[in-house]
Every structure is written in C-alpha cells, then in structure tokens.
N, C-alpha and C positions, 0 to 999 in steps of 0.2 A: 562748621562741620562738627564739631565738638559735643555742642548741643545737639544736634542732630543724634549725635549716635549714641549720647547719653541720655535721652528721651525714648531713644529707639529699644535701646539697652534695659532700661529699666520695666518698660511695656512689656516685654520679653522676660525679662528676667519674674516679675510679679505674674504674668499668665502662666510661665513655666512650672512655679511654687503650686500655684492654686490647680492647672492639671495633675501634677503629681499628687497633691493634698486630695483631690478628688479620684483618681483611680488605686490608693490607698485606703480608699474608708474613712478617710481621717474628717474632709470636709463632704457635707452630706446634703452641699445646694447644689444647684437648685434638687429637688428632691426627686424628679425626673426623669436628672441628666442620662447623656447614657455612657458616660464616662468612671461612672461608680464602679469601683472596686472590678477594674478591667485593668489587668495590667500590664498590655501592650502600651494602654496610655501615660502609665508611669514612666515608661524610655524617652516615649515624647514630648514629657512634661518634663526632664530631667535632660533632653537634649536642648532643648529651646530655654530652657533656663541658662546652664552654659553657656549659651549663643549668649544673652542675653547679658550674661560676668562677662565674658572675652569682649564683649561691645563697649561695657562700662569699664574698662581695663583701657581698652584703647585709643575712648575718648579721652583720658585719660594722659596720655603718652601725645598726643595728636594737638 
C-alpha cells in the first residue's frame, strides 16, 4: 500500500506542478494547450499537487 500511494503521490504531485507551471505562463507546452495563462487552472494545479504532498506524507507514515 505504501508504494501504491507513493506512485500515486508523486504522479499527482508532478501534474500538479506542470498545471500550475502552465496556467502561470511559466511553461508554454504544449503551445496549444488551453490551460495557458488561465487561472482557474492554477487552483487546480496547486490542489492536486497538495493531494499529491499529503499522499507522499502518508505513504510515508503507512
């Protein structure tokens, strides 16, 4: 279970970083997207990153 939710965790925690990075400006792939410099998707990207810490926390503990 450990692995599990530190796989889980981390998959989360890195798409979280890269939605934030992308509805920021910051990263500007795919060149497309339509999550560019939208920043409702920044809370999304910065919730699910969170999820993503408190997974690797508790695999962690677990």
């Amino acid at each position: 279970m450990r692995i599990l939710f530190l796989i889980i965790g981390l998959l989360a925690l890195v798409m979280g970083l890269i939605w934030t990075g992308q509805s920021a400006g910051l990263i500007q792939w795919p060149a497309q997207s339509f999550m560019i410099n939208q920043s409702q998707w920044m809370w999304y990207g910065a919730s699910t990153a969170f999820g993503g810490l408190l997974l690797i926390l508790i695999s962690r503990k677990v």
